[in-house]
N, C-alpha and C positions, 0 to 999 in steps of 0.2 A: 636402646630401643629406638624404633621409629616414629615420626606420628606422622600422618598422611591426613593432608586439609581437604575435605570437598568444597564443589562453593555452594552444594544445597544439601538437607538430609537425605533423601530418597535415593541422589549418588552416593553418599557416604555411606549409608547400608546398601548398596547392591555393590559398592567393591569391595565389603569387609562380607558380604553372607556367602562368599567360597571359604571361607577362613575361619568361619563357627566361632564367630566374636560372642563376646559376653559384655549386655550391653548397661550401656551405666546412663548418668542426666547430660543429656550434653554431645556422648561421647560411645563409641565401640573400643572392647580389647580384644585386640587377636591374640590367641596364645601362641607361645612359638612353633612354627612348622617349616618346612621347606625354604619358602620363598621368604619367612622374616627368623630369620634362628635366634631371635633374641624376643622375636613377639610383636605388637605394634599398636600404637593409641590411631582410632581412624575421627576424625574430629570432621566438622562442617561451618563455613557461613551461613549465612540465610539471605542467600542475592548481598547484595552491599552493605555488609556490616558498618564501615566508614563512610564519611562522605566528609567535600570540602564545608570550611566552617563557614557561617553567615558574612557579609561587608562589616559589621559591627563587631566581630570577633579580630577583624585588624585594625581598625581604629575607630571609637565610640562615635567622632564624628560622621562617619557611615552610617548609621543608624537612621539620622532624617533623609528625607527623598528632596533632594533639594541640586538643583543645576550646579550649584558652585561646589559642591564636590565631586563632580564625574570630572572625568572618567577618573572609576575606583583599581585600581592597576597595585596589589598586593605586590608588597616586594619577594617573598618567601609563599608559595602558598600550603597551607597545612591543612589536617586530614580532622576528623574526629568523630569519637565514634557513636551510631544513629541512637538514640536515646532508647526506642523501644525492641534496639538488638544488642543491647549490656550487659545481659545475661550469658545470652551464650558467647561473648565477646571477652567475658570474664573465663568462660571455662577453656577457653583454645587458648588463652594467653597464659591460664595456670599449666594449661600437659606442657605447652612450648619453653617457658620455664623450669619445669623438671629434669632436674639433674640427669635421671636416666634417658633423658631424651637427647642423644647424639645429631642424630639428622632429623631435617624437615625433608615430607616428599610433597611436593606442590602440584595438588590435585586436583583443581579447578578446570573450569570445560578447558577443553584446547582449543582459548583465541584469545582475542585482546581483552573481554573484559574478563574473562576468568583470571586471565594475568595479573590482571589490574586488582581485581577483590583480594587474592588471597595474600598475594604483596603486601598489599597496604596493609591488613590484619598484623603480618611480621612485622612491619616495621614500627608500626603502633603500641606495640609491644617490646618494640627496644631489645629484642631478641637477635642475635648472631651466631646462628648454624650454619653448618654446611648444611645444601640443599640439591635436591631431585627435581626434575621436574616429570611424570606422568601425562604423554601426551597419547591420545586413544581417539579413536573418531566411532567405536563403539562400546556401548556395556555392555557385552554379551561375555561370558564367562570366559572364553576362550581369549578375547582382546585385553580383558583386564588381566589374566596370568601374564599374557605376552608381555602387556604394557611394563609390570611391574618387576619382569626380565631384562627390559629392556629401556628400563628408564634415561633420561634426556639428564644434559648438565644444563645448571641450571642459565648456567650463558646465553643456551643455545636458544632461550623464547626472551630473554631479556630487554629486547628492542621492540619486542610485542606492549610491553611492557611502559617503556617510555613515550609507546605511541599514544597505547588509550590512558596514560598519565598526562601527557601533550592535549589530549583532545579532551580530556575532562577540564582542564584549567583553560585551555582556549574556549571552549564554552563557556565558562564562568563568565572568562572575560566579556565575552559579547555579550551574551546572557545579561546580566545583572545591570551591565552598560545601558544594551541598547533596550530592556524593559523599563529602567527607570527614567530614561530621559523621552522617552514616548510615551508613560504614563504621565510624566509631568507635565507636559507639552499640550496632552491629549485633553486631561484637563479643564485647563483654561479655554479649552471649549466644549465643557459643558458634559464632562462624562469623568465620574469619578472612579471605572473599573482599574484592576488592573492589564496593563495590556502585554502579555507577553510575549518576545522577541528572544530570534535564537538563529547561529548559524546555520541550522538544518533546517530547523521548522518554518521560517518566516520565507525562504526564497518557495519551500513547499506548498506552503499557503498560496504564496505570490502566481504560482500556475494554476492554484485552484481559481483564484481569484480573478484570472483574467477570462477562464473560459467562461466565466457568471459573465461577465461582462461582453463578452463574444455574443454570446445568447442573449442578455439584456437588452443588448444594442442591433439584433437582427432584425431585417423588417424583414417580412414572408410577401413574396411575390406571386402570382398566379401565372400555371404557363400549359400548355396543351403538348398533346400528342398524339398522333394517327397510327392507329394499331389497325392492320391487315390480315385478313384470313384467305390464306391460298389455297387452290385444288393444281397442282400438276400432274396432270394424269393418273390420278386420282390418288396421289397421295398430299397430304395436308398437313400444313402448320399454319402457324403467327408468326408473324414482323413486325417492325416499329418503325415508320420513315425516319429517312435521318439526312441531312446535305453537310457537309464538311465534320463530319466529327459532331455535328451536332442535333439529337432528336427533338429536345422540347422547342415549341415556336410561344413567341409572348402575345400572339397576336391570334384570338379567339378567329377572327373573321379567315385569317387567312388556314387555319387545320381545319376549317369547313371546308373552305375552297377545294384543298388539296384531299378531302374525304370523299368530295363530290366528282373531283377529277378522275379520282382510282377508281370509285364502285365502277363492278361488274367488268371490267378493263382487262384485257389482255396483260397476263406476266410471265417471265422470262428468268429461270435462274443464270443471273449473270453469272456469279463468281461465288465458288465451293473451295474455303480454305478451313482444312484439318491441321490443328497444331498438339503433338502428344507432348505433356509434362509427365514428368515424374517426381516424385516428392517423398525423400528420403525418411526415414523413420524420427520423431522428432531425438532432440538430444536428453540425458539423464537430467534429474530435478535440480537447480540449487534452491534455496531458500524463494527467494524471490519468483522463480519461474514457477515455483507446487504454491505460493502463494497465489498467485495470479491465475491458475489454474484452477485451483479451490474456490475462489471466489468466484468466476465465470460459471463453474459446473455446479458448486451449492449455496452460492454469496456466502460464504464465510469470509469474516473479516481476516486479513491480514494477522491480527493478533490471536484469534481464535485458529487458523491453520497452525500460527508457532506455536500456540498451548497446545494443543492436541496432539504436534508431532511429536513436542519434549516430552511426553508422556509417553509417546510409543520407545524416545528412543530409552528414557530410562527405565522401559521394560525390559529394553536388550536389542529390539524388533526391528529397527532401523540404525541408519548411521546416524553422525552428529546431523542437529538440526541446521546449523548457523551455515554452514557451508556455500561460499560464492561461485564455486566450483562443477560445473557438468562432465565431468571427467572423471576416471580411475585411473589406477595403475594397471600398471601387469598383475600386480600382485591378490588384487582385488578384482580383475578380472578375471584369472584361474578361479576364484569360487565361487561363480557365477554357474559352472553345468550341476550342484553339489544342490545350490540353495533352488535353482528351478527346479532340480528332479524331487525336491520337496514339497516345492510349491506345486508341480500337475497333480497332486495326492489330492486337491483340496475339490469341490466339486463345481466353486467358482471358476479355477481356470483348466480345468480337464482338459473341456475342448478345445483348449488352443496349444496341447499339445499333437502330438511330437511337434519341435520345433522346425523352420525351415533352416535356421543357423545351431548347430549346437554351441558352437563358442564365439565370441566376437574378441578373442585377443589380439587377434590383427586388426583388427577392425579401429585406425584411429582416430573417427568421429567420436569415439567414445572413449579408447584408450590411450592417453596421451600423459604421460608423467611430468611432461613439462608444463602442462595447463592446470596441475595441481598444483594448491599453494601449503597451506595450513592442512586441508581436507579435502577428501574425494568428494563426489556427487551424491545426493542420498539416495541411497539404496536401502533395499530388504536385508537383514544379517540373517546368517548361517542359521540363526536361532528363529527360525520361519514358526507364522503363526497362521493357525486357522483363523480368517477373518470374521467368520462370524459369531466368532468367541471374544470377540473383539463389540465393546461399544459401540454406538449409532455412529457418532464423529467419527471415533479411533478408525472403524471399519472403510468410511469415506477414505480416509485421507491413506490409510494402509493402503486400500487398491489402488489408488495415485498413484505410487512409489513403485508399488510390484508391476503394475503393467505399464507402466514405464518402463523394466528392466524389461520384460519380457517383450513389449516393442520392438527392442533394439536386436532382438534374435530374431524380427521376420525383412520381407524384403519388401524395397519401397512399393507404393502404390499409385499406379500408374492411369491417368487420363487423356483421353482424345476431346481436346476442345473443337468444335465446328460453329463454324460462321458462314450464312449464306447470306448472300448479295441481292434479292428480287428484284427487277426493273418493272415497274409498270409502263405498257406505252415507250420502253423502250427510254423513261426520264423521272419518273418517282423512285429513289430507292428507297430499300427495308432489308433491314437489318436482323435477321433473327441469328439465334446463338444457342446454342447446346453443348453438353457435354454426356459423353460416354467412359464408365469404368471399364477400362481393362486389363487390370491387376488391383485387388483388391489390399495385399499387400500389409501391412502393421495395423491397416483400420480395422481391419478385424480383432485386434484388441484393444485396441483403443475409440471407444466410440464417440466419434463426431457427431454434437449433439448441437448440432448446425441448421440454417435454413437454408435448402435446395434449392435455389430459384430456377435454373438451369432445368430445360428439359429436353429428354433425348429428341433427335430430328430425325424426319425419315427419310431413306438414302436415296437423294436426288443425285442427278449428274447435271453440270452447267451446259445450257445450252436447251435445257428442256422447257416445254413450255404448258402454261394453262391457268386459268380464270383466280380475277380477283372473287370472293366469295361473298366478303361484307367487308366493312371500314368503320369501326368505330372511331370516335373521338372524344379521348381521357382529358377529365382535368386534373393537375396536380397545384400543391403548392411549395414554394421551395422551405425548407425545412432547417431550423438554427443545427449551430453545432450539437451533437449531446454531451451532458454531462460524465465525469469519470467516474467508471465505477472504483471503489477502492482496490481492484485488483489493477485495472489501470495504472492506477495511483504509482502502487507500488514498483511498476516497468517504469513509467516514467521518472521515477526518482531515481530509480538506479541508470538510466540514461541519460540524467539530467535536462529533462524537459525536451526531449526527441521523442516524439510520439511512436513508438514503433509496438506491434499488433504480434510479432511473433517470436519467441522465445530463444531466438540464438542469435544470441544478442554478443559472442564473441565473437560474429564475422562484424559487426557495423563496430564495437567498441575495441579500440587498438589497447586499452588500458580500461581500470573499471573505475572509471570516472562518473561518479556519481552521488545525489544527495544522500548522506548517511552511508549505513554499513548494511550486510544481509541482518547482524544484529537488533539495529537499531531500527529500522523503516517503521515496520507495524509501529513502535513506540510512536515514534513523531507522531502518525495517523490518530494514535489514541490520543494520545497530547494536545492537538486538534481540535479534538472534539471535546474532550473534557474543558478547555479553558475557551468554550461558546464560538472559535470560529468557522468550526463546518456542523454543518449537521449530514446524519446520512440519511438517506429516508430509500428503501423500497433498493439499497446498494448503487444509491447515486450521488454524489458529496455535492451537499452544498452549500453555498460562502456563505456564511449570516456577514447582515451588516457592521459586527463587532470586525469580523475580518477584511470586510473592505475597507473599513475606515483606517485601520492598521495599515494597508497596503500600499489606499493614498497615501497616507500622510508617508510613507516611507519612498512611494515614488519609485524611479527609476536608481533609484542607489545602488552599491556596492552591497548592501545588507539584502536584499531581494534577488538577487543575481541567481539564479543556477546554477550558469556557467563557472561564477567565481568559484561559488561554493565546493563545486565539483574538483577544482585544482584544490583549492586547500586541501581537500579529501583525499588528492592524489598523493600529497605533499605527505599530508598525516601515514599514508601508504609506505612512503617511502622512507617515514622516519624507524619505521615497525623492520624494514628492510634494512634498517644501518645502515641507510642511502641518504638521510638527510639530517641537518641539526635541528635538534628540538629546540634549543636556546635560541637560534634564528626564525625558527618559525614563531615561536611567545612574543619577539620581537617585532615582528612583523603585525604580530593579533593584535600586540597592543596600542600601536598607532592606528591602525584600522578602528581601535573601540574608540578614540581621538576623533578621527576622521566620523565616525557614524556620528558622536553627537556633534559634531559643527556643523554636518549636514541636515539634524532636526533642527537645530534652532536657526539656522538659517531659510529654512523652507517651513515654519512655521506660520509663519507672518502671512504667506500664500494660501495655507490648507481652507478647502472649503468642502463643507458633507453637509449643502442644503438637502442633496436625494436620500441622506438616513435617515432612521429614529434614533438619531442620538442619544435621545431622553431616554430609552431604557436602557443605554448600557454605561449603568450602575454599579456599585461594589453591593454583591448582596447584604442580610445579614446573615448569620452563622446559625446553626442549628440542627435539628434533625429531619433527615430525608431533605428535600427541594426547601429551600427559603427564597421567599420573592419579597420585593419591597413592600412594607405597609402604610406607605404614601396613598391618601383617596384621591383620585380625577373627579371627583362631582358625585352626586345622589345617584342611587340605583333610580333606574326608571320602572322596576318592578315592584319593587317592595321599600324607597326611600334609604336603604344601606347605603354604606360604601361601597363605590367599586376603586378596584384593587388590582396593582398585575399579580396574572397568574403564572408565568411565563411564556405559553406560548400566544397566551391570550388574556384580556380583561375580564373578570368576574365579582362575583356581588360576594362583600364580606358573611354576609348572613346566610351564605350556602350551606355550615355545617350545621345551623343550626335550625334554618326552615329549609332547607335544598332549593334556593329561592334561583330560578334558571337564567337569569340576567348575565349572559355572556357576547363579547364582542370578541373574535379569531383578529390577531394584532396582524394577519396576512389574509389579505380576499382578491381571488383570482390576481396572485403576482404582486399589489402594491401593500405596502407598509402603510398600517393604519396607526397613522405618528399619534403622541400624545397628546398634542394640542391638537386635533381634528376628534380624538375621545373625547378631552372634553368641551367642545362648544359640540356637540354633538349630543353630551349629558345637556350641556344648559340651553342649548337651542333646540335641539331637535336634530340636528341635520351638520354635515361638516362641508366643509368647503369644497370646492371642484376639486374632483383629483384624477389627476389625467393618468392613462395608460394600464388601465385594466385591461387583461388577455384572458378570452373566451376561446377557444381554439384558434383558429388562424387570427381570428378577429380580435382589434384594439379600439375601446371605447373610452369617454369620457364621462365622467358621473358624481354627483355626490352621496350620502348615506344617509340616510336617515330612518328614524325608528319611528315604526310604523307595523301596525296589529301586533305587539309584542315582539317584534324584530326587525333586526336590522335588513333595508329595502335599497336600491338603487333608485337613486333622484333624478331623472335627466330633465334638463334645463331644454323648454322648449325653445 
């Protein structure tokens, strides 16, 4: 017999229910048929049944956090397995030991960490069979017959294999390294959390980190500009003066001057320049680009687009999720005219049939086998669904995928951009600008749910002439960077901190060099925010001061880098590829985890974070739902209680038991209300100056003070 591993249940019953398994605790039996003549055990993990062991598992002295034992550099590292997945760790290790069990076929997703799960389970096991490997990029009935016709040796993903074993123990290393010598560090001034550090997550942070500070450190300028209203023979627009490239003026006095000069003034269209674009249909999803997409169109988190997909594809309904890839084959472009003449059935995309393309297998923006790696681009499978038999989510992220395919079957969409040139007086110019559709082209399934700024002009010829009409004069103010949304996030990471806005991202990347894997990204993000250093609010990330503090004290290092990060990434690439040594790259980590802590405790001694609240970041204590410290700052000023942090703010202990309203928000317009300005604020009244409160463009200075039951801004005459 066989026994076939998935690496969750919900795949291990949807490859065994073509096959009318009879199911047991643990585990499916297929009885013999066709494709198994002997029958087959179908077994499952549950995500990472194994994992590596604690620093104390290789030597006791590991156990204390203490500088003179880093760096912790295991000679051997070992596997074992997760305490509350023993059960069924036990039942996969019992069918795998049974005598009637000849072959393993190894069924885990097809990529590296599927590799990496169901391996480690084997070997864990002290088991030696021949083995299969099942590599499928859908569940749809038809993929899993193929698949298990057509199975893989097991050779042939074996370097998949030593990569994310490579990347899991290189993490460790830095990991464990660089969190305990910067929580030690960290410390001795004045913060006892723990502060976690990691080779993906921390250079990650490190760009959230600096646009906070991009923005923290913007001052907003005021600047004018001369907007014009033309009549030439009697057709009419707007303009914006402008002299060298440049429309705003800093200087109030002078856009009056020049508002005063233009009214009522003879104009002249100097110069009529028409420029047509065309702008090709975008490319098919991978991971990352339906991440970044979903997020922009319904701010779903990066993690929240991967759950939702996994779920469509282990209905069958889509290809694999993880896929870094916007490409097919041939082979998967042939069933591309089968699954749309199922899909115009539905009454969502009717009308965007007939198509302009029936087939796009020439076509190699899309079709290109050599841009495939592991997996094609995700698509809709054969096994097409009615969408709106489909969940609220499932149904969002469904149509993503489908009209994306069905995009790439219409023809681009085509613009006339126009800019004309006004003279006033023959020496003010104004600039106005429009634009004209003239092929409507893939947008018609795809809706751009964009802002238009751009309005159509009317068709003057240069040289004609007639009246300024009126001249206003705007004021603006110049406006910080914004913050990234998590869809952002996640382009960015995979371009290694290159800001780039549009999704084909394999003309600007030679190689996919970038932080993390399509696996892995959402995790960091979550990772993030779960260990307090970003918050997301309203789908805009941003740095709390547990992550700036982290960032300084780590500095311009090797350990913050991007760019490094993104070559080691390449490196890890190319180990998966049987193009590089894993034993040379370990080598390489482990001096690096050397070098990270010579560079904290060397730059120790320098670190300064007067601008945070240190004082609250503490190790909680443990418990149910949120635990906050129950350290008191001073008397309630309500009701003489405690006040207590609450986490996002101070509150009075006796809230659950009078709802006693005594609360101070630890953020008021932008600054950190630190814990010593709480309490001389509890025992005085009032907290000391604190400079750089933002009211919309405006920055004040003020103290706080409580006053008719709340807290009041003080300004010092």
């Amino acid at each position: 017999m066989k026994l076939i591993i998935a690496e969750k249940p919900d795949q291990g019953s949807t490859l065994a229910s073509q096959f009318k398994p009879k199911r047991h605790d643990g585990y499916l039996e297929i009885p013999p048929n066709e494709v198994f003549t002997d029958g087959a055990y179908v077994t499952w993990a549950v995500g990472h049944l194994c994992q590596l062991v604690s620093p104390e598992d290789y030597k006791p002295e590991w156990k204390k956090w203490s500088i003179d034992t880093l760096p912790m550099i295991p000679d051997r590292f070992q596997y074992e397995v997760t305490r509350s997945k023993a059960k069924q760790f036990q039942v996969v290790k019992k069918l795998l030991k049974k005598p009637t069990v000849t072959e393993i076929i190894h069924a885990g997703d097809a990529g590296r960490e599927g590799e990496l799960i169901v391996r480690n389970i084997i070997q864990l096991s002290g088991v030696h069979k021949p083995m299969k490997r099942l590599w499928i990029s859908s569940l749809t009935p038809k993929a899993i017959y193929d698949g298990f016709q057509q199975l893989k040796d097991e050779s042939d993903t074996r370097n998949l294999y030593y990569e994310a074993y490579t990347r899991a123990c290189a993490d460790w290393v830095v990991g464990m390294n660089a969190s305990r010598v910067y929580s030690i560090l960290l410390k001795k001034h004045g913060m006892s959390d723990v502060f976690s550090a990691g080779r993906v997550q921390t250079p990650t942070l490190a760009l959230i980190v600096k646009r906070e500070k991009e923005i923290d450190n913007f001052k907003s300028e005021p600047f004018w500009e001369v907007l014009a209203k033309f009549d030439i023979e009697g057709k009419k627009y707007e303009g914006k003066w402008h002299q060298d490239g440049e429309s705003r003026l800093k200087e109030k006095e002078m856009a009056y001057k020049i508002a005063q000069f233009c009214e009522g003034k003879d104009a002249e269209v100097h110069e009529l320049v028409t420029e047509r674009k065309e702008f090709q249909p975008p490319l098919l999803f991978n991971l990352s680009s339906l991440q970044a997409t979903a997020n922009k169109a319904f701010k779903f988190s990066p993690k929240k687009t991967l759950d939702v997909l996994q779920g469509l594809y282990q209905k069958g309904i889509v290809s694999y999720p993880r896929s870094d890839s916007n490409y097919v084959t041939e082979g998967e472009a042939e069933t591309f005219p089968e699954i749309l003449e199922k899909l115009s059935a539905f009454s969502e995309y009717e009308h965007l049939f007939p198509l302009p393309y029936a087939s796009i297998l020439g076509n190699k923006r899309y079709v290109n086998a050599k841009k495939v790696s592991d997996h094609y681009a995700i698509i809709p499978t054969e096994q097409v669904k009615d969408p709106s038999k489909l969940s609220g989510d499932e149904q969002k992220i469904y149509d993503l995928v489908v009209r994306r395919l069905i995009a790439a079957h219409y023809e681009k969409a085509i613009f006339d951009y126009t800019t004309i040139t006004t003279l006033v007086e023959k020496r003010a110019a104004f600039i106005s600008k429009g634009k004209q559709q003239i092929q409507e082209g893939w947008r018609k399934v795809i809706f751009q749910n964009e802002k238009d700024d751009d309005v159509i002009l009317p068709n003057v010829q240069e040289g004609e002439e007639g009246k300024v009409v009126k001249v206003d004069v705007k004021e603006g103010k110049t406006q910080p960077p914004k913050r990234y949304t998590e869809g952002q996030l996640i382009t960015l990471m995979k371009t290694a901190g290159k800001h780039l806005d549009n999704d084909e991202l394999e003309k600007i990347l030679a190689k996919s060099e970038g932080l993390g894997t399509e696996a892995t990204r959402a995790g960091i993000i979550t990772m993030l925010k779960d260990r307090k250093y970003i918050d997301v609010k309203k789908n805009q990330v941003f740095a709390t001061d547990k992550g700036k503090v982290l960032i300084d004290a780590i500095g311009d290092k090797i350990l913050a880098s991007p760019e490094m990060t993104a070559k080691w990434e390449q490196r890890l690439a190319e180990i998966g590829e049987g193009a590089a040594s894993a034993a040379a790259f370990m080598e390489q980590t482990k001096k690096l985890s050397a070098k990270i802590i010579e560079d904290a405790v060397e730059a120790e001694s320098k670190w300064n974070f007067s601008g945070y609240d240190t004082e609250s970041i503490q190790r909680k204590g443990k418990g149910k739902g949120k635990s906050f410290s129950s350290k008191s700052f001073g008397s309630c000023k309500v009701c003489d209680g405690k006040v207590v942090d609450k986490g996002s703010f101070y509150g009075c202990s006796n809230y659950a038991k009078t709802k006693c309203t005594f609360t101070v928000s630890k953020k008021i317009l932008g600054k950190t209300v630190t814990q010593a300005n709480l309490k001389k604020l509890l025992s005085e009244g009032q907290t000391d100056l604190i400079e750089g409160f933002k009211k919309g463009d405006k920055t004040f200075n003020a103290k706080l003070e409580w006053k008719e039951n709340k807290v009041q801004f003080l300004f010092e005459k």
